[in-house]
TIVOTOR-362691 format. One record per residue (C-alpha): x, y, z; residue number from 1. Coordinates in Angstrom, 2 decimals. Example, Ala and Ser with C-alpha at 12.3 -4.5 7.8 and 13.67 -1.06 7.14 Angstrom:
residues 2
+---------+---------+---------+------+
!       X !       Y !       Z ! sevo !
+---------+---------+---------+------+
!   12.30 !   -4.50 !    7.80 !    1 !
!   13.67 !   -1.06 !    7.14 !    2 !
+---------+---------+---------+------+
***
This chain:
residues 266
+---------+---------+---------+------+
!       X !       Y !       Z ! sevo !
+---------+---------+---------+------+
!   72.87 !   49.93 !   26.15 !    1 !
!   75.32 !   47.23 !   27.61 !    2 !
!   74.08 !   44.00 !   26.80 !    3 !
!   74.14 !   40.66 !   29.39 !    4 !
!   74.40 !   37.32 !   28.79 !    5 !
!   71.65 !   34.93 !   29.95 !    6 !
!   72.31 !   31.04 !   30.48 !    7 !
!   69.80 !   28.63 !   31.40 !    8 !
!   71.62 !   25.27 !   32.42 !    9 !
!   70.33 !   22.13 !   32.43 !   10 !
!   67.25 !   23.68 !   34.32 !   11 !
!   64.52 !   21.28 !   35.76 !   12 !
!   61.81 !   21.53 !   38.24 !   13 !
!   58.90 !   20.46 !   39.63 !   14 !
!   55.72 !   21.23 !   41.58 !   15 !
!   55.22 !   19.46 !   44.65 !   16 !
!   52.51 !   16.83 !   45.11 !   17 !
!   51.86 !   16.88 !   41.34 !   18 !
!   53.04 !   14.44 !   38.63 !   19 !
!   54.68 !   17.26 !   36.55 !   20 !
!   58.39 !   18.16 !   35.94 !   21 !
!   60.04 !   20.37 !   33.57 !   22 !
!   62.72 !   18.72 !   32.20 !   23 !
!   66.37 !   20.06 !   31.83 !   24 !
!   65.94 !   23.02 !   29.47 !   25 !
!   69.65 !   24.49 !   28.27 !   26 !
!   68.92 !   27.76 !   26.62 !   27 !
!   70.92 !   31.21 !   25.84 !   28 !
!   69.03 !   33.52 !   25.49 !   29 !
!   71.13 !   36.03 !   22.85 !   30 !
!   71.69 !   39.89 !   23.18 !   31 !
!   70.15 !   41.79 !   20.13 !   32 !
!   67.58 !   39.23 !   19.33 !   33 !
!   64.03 !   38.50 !   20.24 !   34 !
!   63.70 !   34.51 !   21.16 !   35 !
!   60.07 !   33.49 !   21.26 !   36 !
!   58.87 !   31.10 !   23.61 !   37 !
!   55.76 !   29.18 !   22.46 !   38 !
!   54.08 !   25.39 !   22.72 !   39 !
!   50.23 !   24.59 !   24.26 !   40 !
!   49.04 !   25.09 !   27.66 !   41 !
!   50.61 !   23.40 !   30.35 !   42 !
!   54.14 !   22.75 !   28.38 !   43 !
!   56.44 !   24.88 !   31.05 !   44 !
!   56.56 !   28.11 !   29.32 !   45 !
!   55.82 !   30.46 !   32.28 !   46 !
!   57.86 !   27.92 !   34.66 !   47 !
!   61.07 !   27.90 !   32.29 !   48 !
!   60.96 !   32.02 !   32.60 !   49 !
!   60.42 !   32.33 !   35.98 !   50 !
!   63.12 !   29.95 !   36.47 !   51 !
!   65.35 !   32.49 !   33.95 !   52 !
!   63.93 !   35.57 !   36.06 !   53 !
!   65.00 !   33.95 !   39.49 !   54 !
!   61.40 !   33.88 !   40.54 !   55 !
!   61.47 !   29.94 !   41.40 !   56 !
!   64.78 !   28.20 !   41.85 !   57 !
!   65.50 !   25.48 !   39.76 !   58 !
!   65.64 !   21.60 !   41.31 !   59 !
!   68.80 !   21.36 !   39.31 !   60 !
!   71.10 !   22.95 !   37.22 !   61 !
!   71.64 !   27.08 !   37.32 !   62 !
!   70.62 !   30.16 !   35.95 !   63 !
!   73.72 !   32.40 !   34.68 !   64 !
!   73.55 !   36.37 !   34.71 !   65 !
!   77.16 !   37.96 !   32.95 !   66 !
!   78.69 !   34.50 !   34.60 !   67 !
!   77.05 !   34.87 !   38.05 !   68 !
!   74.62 !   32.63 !   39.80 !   69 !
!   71.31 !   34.45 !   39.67 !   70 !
!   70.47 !   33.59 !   42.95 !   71 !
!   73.76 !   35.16 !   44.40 !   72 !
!   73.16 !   38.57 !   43.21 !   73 !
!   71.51 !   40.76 !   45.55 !   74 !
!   68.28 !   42.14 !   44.14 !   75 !
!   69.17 !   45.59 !   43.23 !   76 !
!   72.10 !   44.34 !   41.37 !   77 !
!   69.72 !   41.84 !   39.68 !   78 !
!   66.65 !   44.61 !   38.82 !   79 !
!   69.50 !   46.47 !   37.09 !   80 !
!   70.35 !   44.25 !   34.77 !   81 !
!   66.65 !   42.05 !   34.67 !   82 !
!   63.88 !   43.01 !   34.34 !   83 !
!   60.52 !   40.56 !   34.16 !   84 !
!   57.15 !   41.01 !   33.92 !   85 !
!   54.84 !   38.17 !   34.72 !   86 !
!   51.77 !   37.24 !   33.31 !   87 !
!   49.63 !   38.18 !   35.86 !   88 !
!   50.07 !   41.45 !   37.93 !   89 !
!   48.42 !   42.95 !   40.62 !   90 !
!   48.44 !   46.59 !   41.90 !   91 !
!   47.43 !   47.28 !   45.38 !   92 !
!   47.93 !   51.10 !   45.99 !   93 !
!   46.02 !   53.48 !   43.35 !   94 !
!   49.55 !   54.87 !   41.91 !   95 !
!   49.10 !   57.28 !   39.12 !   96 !
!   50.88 !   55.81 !   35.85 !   97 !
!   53.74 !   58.22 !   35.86 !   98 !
!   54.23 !   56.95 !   39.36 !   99 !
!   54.28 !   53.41 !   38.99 !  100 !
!   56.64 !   53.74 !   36.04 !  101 !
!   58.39 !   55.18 !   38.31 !  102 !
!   58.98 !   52.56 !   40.81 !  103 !
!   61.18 !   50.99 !   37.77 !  104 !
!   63.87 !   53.53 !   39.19 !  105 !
!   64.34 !   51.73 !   42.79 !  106 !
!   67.16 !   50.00 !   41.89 !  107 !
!   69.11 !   53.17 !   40.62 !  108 !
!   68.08 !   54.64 !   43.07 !  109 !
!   70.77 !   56.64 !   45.73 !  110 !
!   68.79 !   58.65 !   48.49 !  111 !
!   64.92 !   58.57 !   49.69 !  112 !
!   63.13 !   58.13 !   47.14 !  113 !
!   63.53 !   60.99 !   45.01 !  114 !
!   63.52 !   61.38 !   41.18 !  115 !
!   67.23 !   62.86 !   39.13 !  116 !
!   66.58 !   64.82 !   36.06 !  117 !
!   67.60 !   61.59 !   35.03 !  118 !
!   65.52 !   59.56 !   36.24 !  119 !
!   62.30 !   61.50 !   35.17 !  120 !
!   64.45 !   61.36 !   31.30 !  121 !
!   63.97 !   57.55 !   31.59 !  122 !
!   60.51 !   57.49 !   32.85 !  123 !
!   59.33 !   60.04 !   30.00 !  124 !
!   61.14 !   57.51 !   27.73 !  125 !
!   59.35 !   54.63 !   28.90 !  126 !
!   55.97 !   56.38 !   28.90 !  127 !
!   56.27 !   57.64 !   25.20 !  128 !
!   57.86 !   53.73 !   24.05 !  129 !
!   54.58 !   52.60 !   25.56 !  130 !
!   52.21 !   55.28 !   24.59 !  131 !
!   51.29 !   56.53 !   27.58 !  132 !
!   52.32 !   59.94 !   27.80 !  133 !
!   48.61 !   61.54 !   28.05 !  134 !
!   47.75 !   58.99 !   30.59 !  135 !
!   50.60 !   60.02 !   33.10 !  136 !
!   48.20 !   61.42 !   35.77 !  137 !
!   45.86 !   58.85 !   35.87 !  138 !
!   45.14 !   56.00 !   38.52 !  139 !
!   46.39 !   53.09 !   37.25 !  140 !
!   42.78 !   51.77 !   38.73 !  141 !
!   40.99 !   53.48 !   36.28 !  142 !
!   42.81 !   52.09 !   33.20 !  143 !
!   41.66 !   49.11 !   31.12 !  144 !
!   43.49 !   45.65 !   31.29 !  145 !
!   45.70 !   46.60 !   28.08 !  146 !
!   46.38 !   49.89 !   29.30 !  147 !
!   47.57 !   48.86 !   32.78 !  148 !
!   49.10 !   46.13 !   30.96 !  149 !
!   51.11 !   48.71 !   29.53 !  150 !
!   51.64 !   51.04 !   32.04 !  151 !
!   53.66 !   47.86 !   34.46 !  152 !
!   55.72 !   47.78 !   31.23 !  153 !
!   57.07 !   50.62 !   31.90 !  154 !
!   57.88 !   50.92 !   34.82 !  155 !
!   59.69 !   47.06 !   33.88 !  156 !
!   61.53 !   49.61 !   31.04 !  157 !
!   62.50 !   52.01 !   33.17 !  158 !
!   64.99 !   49.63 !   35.41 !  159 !
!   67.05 !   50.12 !   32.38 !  160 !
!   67.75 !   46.49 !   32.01 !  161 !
!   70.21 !   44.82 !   29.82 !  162 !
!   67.78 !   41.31 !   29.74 !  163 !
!   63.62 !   42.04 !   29.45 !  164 !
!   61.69 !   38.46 !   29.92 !  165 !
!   57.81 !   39.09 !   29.48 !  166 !
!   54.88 !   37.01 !   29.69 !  167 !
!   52.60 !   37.42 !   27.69 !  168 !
!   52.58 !   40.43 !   27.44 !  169 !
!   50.38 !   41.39 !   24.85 !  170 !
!   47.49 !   39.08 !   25.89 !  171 !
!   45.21 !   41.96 !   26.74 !  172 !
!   45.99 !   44.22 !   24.37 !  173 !
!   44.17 !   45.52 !   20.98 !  174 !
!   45.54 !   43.93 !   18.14 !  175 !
!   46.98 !   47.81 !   17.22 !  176 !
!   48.86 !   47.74 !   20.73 !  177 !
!   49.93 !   44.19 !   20.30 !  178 !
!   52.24 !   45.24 !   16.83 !  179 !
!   53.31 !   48.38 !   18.17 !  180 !
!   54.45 !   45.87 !   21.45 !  181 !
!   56.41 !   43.73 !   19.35 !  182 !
!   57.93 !   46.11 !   17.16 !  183 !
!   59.07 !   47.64 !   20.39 !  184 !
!   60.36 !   44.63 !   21.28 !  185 !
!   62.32 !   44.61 !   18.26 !  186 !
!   63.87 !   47.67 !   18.73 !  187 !
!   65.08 !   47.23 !   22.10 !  188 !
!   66.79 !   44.13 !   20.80 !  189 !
!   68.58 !   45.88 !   17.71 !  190 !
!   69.95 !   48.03 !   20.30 !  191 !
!   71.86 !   45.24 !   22.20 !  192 !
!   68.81 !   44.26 !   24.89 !  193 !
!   68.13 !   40.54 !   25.45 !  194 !
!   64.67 !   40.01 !   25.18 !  195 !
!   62.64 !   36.38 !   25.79 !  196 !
!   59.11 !   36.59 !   25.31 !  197 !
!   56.28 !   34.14 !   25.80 !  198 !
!   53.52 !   34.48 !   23.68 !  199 !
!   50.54 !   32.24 !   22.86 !  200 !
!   50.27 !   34.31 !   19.70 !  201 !
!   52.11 !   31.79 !   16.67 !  202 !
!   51.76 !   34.32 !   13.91 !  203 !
!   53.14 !   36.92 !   16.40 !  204 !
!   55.99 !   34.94 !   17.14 !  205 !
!   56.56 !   34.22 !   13.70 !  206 !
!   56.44 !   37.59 !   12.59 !  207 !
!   58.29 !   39.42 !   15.17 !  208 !
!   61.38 !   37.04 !   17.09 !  209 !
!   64.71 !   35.97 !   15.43 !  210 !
!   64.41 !   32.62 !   17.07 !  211 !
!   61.58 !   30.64 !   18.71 !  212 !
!   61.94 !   28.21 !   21.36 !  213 !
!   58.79 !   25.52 !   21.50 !  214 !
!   57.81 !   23.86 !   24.49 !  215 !
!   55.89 !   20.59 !   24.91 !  216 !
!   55.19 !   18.55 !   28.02 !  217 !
!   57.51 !   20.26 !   30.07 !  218 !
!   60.40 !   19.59 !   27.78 !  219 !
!   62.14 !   22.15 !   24.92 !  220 !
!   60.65 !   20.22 !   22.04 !  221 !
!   62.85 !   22.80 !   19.37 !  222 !
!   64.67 !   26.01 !   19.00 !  223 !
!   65.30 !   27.45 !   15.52 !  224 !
!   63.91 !   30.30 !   13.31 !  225 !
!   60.46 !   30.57 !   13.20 !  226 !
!   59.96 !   29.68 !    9.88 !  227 !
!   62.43 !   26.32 !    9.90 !  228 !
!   60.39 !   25.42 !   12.82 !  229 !
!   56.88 !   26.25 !   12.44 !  230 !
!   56.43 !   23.35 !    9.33 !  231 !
!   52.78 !   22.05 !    9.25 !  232 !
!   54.39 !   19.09 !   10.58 !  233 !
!   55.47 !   20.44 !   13.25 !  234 !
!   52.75 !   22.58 !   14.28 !  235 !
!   50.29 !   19.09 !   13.72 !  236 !
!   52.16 !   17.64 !   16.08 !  237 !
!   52.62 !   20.11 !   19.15 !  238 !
!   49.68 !   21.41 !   18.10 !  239 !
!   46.89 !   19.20 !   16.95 !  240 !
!   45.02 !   18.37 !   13.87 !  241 !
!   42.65 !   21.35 !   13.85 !  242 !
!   45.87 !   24.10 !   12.16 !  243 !
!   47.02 !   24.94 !    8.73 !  244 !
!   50.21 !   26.56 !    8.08 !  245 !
!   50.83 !   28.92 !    5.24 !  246 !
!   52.91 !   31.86 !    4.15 !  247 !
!   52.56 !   35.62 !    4.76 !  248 !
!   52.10 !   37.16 !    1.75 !  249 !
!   54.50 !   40.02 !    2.11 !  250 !
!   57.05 !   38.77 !    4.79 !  251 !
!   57.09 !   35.60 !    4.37 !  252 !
!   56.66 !   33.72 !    7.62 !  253 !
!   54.53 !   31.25 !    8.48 !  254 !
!   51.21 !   31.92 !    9.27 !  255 !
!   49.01 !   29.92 !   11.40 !  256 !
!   45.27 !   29.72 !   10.79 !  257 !
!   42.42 !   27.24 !   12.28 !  258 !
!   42.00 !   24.53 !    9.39 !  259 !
!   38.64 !   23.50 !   10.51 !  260 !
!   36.34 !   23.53 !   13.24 !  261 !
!   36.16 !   19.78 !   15.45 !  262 !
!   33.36 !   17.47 !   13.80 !  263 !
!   33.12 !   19.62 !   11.05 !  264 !
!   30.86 !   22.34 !   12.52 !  265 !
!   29.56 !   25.08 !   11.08 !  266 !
+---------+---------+---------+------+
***
């Protein structure tokens, strides 16, 4: 896999007609890690990676792709080297899965449409990574949340990219799915992919990503290893009062659990 370099620089934004701004946010992304990006509701997580995917365009600064402006690449060039899926995706035409995995193959694409033994290689590849090989003839409108979840995964893996940003991705997924998702994850970084993933999940991101980056009030609040950064002083004050922190027992990174209810309930 050739890996790309990612460069977020000195990115800000903001919504119109609203009092919020994200705040310049420099961040590399690096190639054979997994950088986590966490912080509460509302801090610019899903903003900062649609700014990296090229989704919105930044009020200042630039996004970086191998050297290039993002927004200068045209977009087949860009879906073959990024791939993003958002947090929230909606399929109009009742695909089967096999088929909208293989939609990930437009931008290699050379005549009308039409699958290369290759291309049907890659889209087996990205059904069996997401364990969806027995569900290949299915409407994707008859799948749960999770599984169509994982099906626009795929077709995200089959573009083949060199950078994969994801949002949350794992939010509607079975706690079984959500390891096998991150260990996935894992392995497409150790073989030279940059991933970015945001994830509302702390003991996930803990467990799973090389670095975290932690978002607060629309500004990068810290970027470090998960377990230099996620101190229970930290945490309280991102966070709140209502977390402990402690250790896992066998991997040792931090854990995050609820330390009490509010008002002492029951």
């Amino acid at each position: 896999m050739n890996s790309a370099r990612l460069a977020i620089e000195a990115v800000s934004f903001a919504y119109p007609h609203t009092g919020w701004r994200l705040q310049p946010v420099t961040l590399s992304p690096e190639p054979g890690r997994v950088l986590g990006i966490i912080g509460p509701n509302g801090s610019g997580k899903t903003t900062l990676l649609k700014l990296a995917a090229g989704i919105e365009k930044p009020a200042s600064g630039r996004v970086l792709l191998d050297g290039a402006d993002l927004h200068r690449l045209d977009s087949r060039r860009r879906a073959r080297i990024l791939g993003y899926l958002p947090q929230k995706c909606v399929t109009y035409l009742d695909f089967s899965v096999e088929e909208t995995v293989a939609l990930g193959r437009f931008a290699h694409g050379r005549g009308a449409g039409f699958l290369t033994r290759e291309d049907r290689r890659v889209v087996d590849d990205a059904l069996s990574e997401t364990d969806l090989l027995a569900f290949r003839k299915r409407p994707v409108s008859t799948l749960s949340g999770g599984e169509r979840k994982r099906a626009l995964l795929a077709s995200v893996l089959a573009q083949e990219p060199s950078v994969l940003l994801l949002d949350e991705p794992g939010a509607a997924l079975d706690l079984h799915h959500q390891v096998r998702l991150f260990g996935l994850l894992q392995r497409l970084a150790e073989r030279g992919m940059t991933v970015a993933v945001v994830t509302h999940d702390l003991n996930f991101a803990a467990a799973f990503t090389h670095k975290v980056a932690v978002m607060a009030a629309g500004r990068l609040e810290a970027l470090g290893a998960p377990g230099d950064v996620l101190s229970p002083e930290f945490v309280g004050r991102v966070y709140g009062p209502l977390l402990s922190v402690t250790r896992h027992p066998t991997l040792g990174t931090p854990v995050i659990l609820p330390a009490g209810l509010p008002g002492g309930a029951p």
